[in-house]
N, C-alpha and C positions, 0 to 999 in steps of 0.2 A: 854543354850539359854539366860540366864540371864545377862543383862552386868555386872551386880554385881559378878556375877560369871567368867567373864573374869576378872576381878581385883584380885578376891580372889581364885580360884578356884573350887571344883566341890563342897565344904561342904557350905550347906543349913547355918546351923550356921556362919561361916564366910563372907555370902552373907547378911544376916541382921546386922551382927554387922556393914557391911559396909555402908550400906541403912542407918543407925539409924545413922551413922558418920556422913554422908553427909548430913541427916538434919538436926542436928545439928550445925553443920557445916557452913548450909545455915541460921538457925535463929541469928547465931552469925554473918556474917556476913551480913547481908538484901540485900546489893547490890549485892553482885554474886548469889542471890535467880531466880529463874525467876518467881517466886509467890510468893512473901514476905507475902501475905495474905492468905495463905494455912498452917494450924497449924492440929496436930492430930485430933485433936474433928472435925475439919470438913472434913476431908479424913473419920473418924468414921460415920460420918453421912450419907454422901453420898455411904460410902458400904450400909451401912441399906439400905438405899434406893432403891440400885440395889436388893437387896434380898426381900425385901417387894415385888416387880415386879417381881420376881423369873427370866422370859425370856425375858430380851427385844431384839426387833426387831434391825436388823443395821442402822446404823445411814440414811443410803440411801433411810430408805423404805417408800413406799404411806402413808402420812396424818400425816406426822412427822413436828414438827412444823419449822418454818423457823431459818436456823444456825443463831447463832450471832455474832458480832463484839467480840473481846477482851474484850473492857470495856461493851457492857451489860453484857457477859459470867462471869468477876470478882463482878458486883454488884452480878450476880445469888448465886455465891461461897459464898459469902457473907452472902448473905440470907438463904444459905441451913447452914451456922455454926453456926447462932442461935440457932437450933435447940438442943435440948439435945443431948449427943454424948451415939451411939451405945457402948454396951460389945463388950469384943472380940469374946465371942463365936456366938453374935447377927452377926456381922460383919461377922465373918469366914463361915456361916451358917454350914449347916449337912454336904456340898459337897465341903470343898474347892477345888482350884484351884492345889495346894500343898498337899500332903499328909504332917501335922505336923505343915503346915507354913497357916495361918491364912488369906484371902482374903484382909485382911486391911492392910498387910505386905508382900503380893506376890500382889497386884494389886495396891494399893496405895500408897506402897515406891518402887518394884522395875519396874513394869510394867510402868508405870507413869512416869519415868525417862529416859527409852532409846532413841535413838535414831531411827526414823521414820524405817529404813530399819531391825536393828533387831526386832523391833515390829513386822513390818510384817512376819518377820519370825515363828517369836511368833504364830501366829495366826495360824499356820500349823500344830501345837499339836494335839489338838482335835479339837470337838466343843465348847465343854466350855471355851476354853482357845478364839477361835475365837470371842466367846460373848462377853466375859468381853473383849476385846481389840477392839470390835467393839461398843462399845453402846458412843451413843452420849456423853453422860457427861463423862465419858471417855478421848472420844479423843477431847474434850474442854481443859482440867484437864492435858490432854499429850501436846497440843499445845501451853499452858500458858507457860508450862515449859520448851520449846524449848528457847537456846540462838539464839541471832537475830545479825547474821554475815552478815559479807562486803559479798558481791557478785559481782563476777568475769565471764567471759567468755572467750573460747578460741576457735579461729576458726581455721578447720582443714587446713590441707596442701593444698588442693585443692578449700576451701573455699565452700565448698559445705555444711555444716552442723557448728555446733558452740556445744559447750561443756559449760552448765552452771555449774559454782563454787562456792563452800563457801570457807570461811577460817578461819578457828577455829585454836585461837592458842593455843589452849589445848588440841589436837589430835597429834598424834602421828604423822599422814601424815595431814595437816594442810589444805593441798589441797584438797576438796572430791567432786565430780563432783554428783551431784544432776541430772540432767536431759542431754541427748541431743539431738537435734533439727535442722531438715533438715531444711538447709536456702539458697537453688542455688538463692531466688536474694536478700541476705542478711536481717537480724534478728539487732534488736538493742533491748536490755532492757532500760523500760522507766521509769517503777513505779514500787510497792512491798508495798503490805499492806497484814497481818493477812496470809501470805504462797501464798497471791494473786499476780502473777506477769503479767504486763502489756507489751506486746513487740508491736514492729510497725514492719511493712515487707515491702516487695516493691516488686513489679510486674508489673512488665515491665515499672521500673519508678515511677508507680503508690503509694503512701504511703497509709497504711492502721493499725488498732489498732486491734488486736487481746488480748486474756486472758489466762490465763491458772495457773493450779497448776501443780507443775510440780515434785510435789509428788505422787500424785493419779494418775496424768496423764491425766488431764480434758484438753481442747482446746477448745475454738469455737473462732471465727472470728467475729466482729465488725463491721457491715457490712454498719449500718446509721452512722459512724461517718468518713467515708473519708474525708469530707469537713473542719473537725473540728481538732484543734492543741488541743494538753493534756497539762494540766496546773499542775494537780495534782487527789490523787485517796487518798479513805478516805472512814473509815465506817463510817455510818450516825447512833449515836447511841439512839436515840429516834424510829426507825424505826429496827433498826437490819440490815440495807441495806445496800449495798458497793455502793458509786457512782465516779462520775467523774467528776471532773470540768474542764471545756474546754474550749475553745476561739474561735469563728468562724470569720477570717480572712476575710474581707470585699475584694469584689471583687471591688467594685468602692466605692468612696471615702467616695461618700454620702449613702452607704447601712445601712436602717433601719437596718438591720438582725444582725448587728455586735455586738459584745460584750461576754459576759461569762455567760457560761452555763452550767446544771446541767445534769446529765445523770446518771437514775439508771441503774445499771448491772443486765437486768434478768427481767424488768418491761414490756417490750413490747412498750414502751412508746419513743416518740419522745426525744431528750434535751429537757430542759426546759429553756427559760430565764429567767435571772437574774437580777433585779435593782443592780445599781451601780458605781463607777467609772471606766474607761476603763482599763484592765488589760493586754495590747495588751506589753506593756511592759518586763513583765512575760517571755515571749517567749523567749525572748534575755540571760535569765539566766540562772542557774542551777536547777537541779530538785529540788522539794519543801521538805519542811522536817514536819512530821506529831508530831506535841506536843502539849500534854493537849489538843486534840480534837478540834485542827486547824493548818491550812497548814501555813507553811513562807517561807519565800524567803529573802535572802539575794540581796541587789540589789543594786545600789550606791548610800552610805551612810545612809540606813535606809532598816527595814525590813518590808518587805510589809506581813498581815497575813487574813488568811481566814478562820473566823468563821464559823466551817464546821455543827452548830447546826442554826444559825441565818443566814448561808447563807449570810455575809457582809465581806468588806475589811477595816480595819486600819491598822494605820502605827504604828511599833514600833521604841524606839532609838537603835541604833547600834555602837558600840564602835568605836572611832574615829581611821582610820587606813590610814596612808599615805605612799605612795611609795609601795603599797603591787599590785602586778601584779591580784592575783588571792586570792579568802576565800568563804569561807562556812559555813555553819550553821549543827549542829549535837546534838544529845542526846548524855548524859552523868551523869550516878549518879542522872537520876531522872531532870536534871537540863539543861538547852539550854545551849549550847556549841556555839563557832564561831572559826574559824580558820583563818589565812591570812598567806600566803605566799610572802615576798618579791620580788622586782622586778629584785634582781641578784638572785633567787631560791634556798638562801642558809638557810635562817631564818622565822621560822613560831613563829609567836605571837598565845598565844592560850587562849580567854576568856570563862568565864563562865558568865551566868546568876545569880547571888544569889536571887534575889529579882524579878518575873518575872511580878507579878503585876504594881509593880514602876519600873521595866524598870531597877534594879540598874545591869550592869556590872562591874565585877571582874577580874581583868587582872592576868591569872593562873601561865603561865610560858611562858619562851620567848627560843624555841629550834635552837640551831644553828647544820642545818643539818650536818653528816662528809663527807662533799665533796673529803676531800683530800682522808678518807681512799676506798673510793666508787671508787674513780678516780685508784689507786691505785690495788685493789683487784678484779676490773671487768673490768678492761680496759675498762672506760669509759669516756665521755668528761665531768661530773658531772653535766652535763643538768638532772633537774627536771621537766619529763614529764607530770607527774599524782601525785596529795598527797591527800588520804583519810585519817582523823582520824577511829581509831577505839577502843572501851572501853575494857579494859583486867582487869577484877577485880576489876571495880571504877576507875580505871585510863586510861589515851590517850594514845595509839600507835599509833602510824604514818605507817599507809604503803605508799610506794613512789616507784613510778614507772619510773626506769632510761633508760631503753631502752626495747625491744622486747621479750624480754625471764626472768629479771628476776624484783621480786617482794620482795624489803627491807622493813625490818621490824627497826624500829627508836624507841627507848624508849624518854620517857619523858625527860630524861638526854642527849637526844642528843647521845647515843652509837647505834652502830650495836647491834641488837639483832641476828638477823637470816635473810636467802635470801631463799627465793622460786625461783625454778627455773621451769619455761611452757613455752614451746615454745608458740607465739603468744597469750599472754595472756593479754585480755583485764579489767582495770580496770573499776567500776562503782561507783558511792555516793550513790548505793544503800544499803539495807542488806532484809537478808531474815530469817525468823523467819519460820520452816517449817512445814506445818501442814498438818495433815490425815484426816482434816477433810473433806467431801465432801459435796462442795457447788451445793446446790437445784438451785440456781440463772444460772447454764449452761445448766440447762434442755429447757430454755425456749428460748434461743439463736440458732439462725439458723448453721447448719453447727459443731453442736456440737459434738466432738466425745471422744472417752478416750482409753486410750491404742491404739493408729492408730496412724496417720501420722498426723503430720509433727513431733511425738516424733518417737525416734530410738531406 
């Protein structure tokens, strides 16, 4: 049941040597960590903690305190490794989990590590095993640690339902379908924060914002914001709160009501407006991209950003890119990324941020796609549909979308790496980080359900 044990086998010993590899592994390199700030003594600490409390309650239950965003959830980590660090026998208490293997090394290196679907499996041992994979700092601790992949969708032959995608290129099958979702008058993905994703529907025409994890299987429907366009979604991390910021499209010219607006998830409370300048603009671009706790936007010639703590908009500089049909904005190593694409869709310029206070851009590498070998090996016109970056280890891969079925993978050098092949697979700028956690904030929403429809 261990994924350490699908690497290595069925011996308990060669499951920790491989645990101990990989974190090691990850202290030497910080970037492919997905918790650079997660070191023994505080895995040590936080067992204690669980055993001090001997049963705790699952993360779901009455009078539990409100989930948190990422970054309050790493300040907590933080806080809890000051602490002196537990023995191992403190750690392992009288009843491990393992007979042999110690709770700080069956719960904190390899439980902590899998992936969402064999956890849950995990959970089907006993009860004890269900405990420890259920208790809040847990599955905090588990969803830090998740990588945060491209997401994909594919809609079926008859268009009645859509298939959501991840794509890990570090999986065997690269492809792994996450969720899917009855959609007869079709589903668009719009947003993705914290395993949170945001889709718009249509009915009978009608567009509408609905929510969902689509791990757990949570839904509800968004039912006061028909009137209002999505700008971007962001945890608010002074509050611990997920919200919204929108734009309510003015129906005549001179409508006081117009402009941007705040919308908590789960509050019961109306939008809120916003002082500021008109961000009606916004609509016309790409989705926003969430860094150091504010949204941006790529837009022409400058990036527009939203201080998601202050609630305000400034402009940043944007590196000067002419003749580029299409770019965007992404994370990478910690650091704002941009990408542009030319206007024959052969060459993508790709900068970095070094300096994000002073604005300084860094011009990374300038990749000349292989149109001829693409043209050549997929019988294709070398039209470039779709191009998302995406980070492999600290570095850019390019996935690029050349016709209906398949999905190229572009190293930084400009080579073929690899081609996925889905019928009708849609790309998105978004990515999704997966989490188990279950958010309190869909209890309070109308029409809320989980394991039901419109999941399949």
């Amino acid at each position: 049941l261990f994924y350490a044990c699908y690497k290595t086998g069925p011996s308990p010993n060669a499951a920790v040597l491989f645990c101990l590899r990989e974190r090691d592994r990850e202290e030497t390199y910080p970037h492919s960590a997905a918790v650079t700030a997660t070191t023994p003594p505080q895995l040590r600490a936080r067992a204690r903690e669980r055993i001090e409390s001997r049963h705790p309650g699952p993360a779901s239950a009455a009078g539990s305190p409100p989930l948190l965003p990422a970054e309050v959830a790493t300040t907590r980590l933080r806080r809890i490794g000051n602490s002196q660090p537990a023995t191992m026998a403190e750690a392992a208490g009288p009843t491990p989990l393992l007979h042999g293997l110690p709770d700080e090394i069956s719960i904190w290196e390899i439980l902590v590590r899998l992936p969402p679907k064999p956890l849950l499996r995990c959970r089907a041992v006993c009860r004890a095993w269900r405990r420890a994979a259920s208790a809040r700092d847990f599955l905090l601790a588990h969803h830090a640690r998740q990588p945060s992949l491209p997401l994909l969708f594919v809609d079926t032959d008859d268009q009645s339902s859509i298939d959501i995608i991840t794509c890990d290129q570090r999986a065997a099958d690269e492809l792994h379908s996450v969720a899917r979702l009855d959609a007869p008058s079709g589903v668009s993905l719009r947003a993705c924060c914290d395993g949170l994703l945001l889709l718009r529907t249509w009915n009978k025409g009608v567009p509408s914002l609905s929510i969902c994890n689509p791990v757990t299987r949570q839904y509800a429907p968004l039912h006061r914001l028909d009137d209002f366009r999505l700008l971007g979604m962001y945890p608010h991390s002074p509050t611990g709160q997920y919200r919204l910021l929108l734009y309510l499209a003015p129906r005549f010219e001179d409508d006081a009501q117009r402009g941007s607006y705040v919308f908590t998830l789960g509050s019961g409370q109306q939008p809120r407006h916003i002082a500021g300048p008109d961000a009606k603009e916004l609509l016309y671009f790409r989705g926003s991209t969430l860094f150091r706790g504010s949204l941006h936007w790529h837009t022409d010639g400058l990036i527009m950003v939203f201080d998601t703590t202050a609630e305000s908009f400034r402009q940043m500089h944007s590196p000067i890119v002419s003749d580029h049909r299409s770019g965007d904005l992404f994370e990478t190593s910690d650091m704002l990324g941009m990408f542009s694409l030319n206007a024959q869709a052969t060459i993508v310029d790709i900068w970095v941020m070094q300096d994000y206070e002073g604005e300084v851009w860094a011009f990374k590498r300038r990749v000349a796609l292989p149109i001829a070998e693409i043209m050549v090996q997929f019988q294709n016109s070398g039209d470039c549909w779709e191009l998302m970056p995406a980070s492999c280890h600290g570095d850019v891969l390019l996935l690029a979308k050349f016709d209906d079925d398949w999905l190229l993978q572009i190293g930084i050098d400009g080579k073929l790496v690899a081609s996925l092949h889905r019928s009708f697979l849609r790309p998105t700028r978004l990515r999704l980080k997966q989490s188990l956690v279950s958010h309190n904030l869909f209890l309070a929403l109308e029409g809320y359900v989980i394991n039901s429809s419109p999941f399949i």
